[in-house]
C-alpha positions in Angstrom: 16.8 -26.5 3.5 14.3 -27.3 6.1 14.5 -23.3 7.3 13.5 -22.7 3.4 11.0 -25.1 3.8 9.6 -24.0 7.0 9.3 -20.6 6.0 7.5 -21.6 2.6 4.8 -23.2 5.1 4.4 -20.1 6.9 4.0 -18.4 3.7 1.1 -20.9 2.3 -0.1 -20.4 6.3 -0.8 -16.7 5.4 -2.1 -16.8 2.3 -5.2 -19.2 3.3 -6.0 -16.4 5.9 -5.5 -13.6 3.4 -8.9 -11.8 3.1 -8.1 -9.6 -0.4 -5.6 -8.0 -2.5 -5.1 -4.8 -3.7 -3.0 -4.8 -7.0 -1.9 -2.3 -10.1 -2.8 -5.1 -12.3 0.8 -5.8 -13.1 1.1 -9.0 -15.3 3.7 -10.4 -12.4 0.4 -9.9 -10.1 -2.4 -11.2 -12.2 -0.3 -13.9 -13.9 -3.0 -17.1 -15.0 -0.2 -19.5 -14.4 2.0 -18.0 -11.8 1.1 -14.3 -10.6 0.6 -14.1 -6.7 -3.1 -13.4 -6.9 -3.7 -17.2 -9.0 -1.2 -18.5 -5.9 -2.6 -17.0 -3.5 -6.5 -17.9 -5.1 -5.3 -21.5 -4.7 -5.1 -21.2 -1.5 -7.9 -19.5 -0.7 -10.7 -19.5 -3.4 -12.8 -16.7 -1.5 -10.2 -14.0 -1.5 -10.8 -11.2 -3.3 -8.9 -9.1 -5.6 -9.0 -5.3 -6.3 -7.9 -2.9 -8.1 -5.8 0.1 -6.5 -8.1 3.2 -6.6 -5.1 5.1 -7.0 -3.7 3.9 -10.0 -8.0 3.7 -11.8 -7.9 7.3 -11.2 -4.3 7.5 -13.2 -5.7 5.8 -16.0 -9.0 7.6 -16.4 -7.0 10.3 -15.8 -5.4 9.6 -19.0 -8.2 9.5 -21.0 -10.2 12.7 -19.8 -11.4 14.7 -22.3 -9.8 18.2 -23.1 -12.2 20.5 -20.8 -12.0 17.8 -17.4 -8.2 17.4 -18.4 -7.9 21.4 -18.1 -9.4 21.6 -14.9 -7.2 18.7 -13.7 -4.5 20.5 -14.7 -5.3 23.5 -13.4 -6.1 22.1 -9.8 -2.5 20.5 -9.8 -0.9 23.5 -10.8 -3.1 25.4 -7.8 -2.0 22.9 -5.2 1.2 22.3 -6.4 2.1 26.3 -6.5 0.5 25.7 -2.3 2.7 23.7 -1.6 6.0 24.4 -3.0 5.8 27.6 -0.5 5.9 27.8 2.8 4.1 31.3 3.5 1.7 29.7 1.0 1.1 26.4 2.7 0.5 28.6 5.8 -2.0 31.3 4.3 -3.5 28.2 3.0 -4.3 27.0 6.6 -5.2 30.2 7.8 -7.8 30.6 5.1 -9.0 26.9 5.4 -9.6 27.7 9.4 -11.2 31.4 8.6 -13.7 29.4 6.6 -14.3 26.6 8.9 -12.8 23.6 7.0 -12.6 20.3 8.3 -9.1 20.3 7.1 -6.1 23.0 6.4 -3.2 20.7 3.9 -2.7 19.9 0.8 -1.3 16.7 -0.6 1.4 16.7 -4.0 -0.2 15.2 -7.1 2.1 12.5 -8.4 2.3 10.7 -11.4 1.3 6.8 -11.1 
């Protein structure tokens, strides 16, 4: 019990340090009663909570309209086709370095 309790201490320790948060807005996250960021807002009044850029582009994603959802799609479907080759992934880095770009890869869009 006293390990428990000594590692609950640490816990309330760290979360008076904690700077921000970064969160999906998940109701376990956000809770009023008991999410982490109320806990941890107990703790530390001045911390400050975000939300992930990641998953604000997913929704607004969502509600593009037709012509911005196109091009989306057709951007994925470009990089995606890049990358599931690996002649294409390299005559995607030659052309990048031909044309002086600061970079030469391609990340896989995902679902959020």
């Amino acid at each position: 019990a006293q390990l428990g309790s000594r590692k609950h201490n640490l816990a309330a320790e760290s979360r008076e340090k904690l700077v921000g948060v970064c969160t999906d807005d998940a109701p376990v996250m956000l809770g009023s009663c008991s999410g982490f960021v109320t806990s941890v807002k107990e703790k530390n009044p001045a911390m400050i909570m975000t939300h992930c850029i990641i998953h604000r582009q997913a929704l607004a994603a969502k509600t593009l309209p037709d012509d911005l959802q196109d091009s989306l799609n057709l951007a994925i479907k470009v990089v995606n086709f890049v990358k599931n080759s690996t002649l294409n992934m390299r005559l995607f880095a030659a052309l990048c370095t031909d044309l002086g770009a600061d970079d030469n890869i391609l990340l896989f869009h995902t679902e959020v």
